[in-house]
C-alpha positions in Angstrom: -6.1 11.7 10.7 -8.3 12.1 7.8 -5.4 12.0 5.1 -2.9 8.8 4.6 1.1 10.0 4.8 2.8 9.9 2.0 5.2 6.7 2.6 6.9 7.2 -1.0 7.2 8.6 -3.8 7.8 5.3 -5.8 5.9 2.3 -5.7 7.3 -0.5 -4.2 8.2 -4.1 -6.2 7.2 -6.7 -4.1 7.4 -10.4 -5.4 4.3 -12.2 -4.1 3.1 -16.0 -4.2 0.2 -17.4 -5.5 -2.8 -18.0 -2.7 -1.0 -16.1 0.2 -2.8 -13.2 1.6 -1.6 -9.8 1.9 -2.3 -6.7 4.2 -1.1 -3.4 2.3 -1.2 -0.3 4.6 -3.6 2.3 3.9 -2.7 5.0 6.6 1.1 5.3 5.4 2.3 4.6 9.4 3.1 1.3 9.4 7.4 0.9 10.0 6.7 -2.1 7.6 6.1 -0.7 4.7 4.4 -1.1 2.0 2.4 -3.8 4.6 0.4 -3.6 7.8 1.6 -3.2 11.1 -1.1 -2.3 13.1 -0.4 1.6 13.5 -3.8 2.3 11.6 -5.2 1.5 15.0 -7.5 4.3 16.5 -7.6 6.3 13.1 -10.1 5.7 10.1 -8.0 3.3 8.0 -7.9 -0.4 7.4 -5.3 -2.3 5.8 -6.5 -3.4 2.3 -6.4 -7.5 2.1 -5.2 -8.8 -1.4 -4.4 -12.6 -2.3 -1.8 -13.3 -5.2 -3.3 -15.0 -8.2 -0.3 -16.7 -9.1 3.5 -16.2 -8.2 4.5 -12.5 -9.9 6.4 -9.5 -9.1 3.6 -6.4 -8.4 4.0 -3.1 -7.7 2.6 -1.8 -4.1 1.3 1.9 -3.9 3.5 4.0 -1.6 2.2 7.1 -1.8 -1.5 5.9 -0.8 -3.2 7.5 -3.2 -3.9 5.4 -5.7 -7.2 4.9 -7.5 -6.1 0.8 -7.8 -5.3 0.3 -3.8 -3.2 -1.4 -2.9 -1.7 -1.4 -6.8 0.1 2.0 -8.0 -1.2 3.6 -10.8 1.0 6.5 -11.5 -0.8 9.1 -8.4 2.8 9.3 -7.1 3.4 11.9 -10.1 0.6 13.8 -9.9 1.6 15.0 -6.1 3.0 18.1 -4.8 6.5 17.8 -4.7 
């Protein structure tokens, strides 16, 4: 698996709090999206580690293709539909 699955089309809003850690998922698999669970395991992705600067609302990629990871920047539109 050399390509991430798309999760969504969207990103997610996720309201985070200052100085806790994060694991976004990178491979698309996880059944916890947009974090971790583990199902990266035996394929060439790692979960990207962020920690939240201070108590926001954020918006997570979904489609893992962002040039920002884990953030969205707008790659969801430039997909095939």
């Amino acid at each position: 698996m050399d390509e991430a699955v798309i999760a969504g089309r969207t990103p997610s809003k996720i309201a985070v709090k200052e100085g806790k850690s994060y694991l976004w998922c990178a491979c698309g698999q996880s059944k916890k999206q947009p974090f971790c669970d583990g199902s990266h395991k035996g394929t060439s992705f790692s979960p990207v580690k962020f920690v939240a600067e201070k108590d926001k609302d954020v918006f997570l990629c979904m489609c893992k293709h962002s040039n920002k990871k884990p953030f969205c920047d707008g790659s969801h539109n430039k997909l095939d539909k």
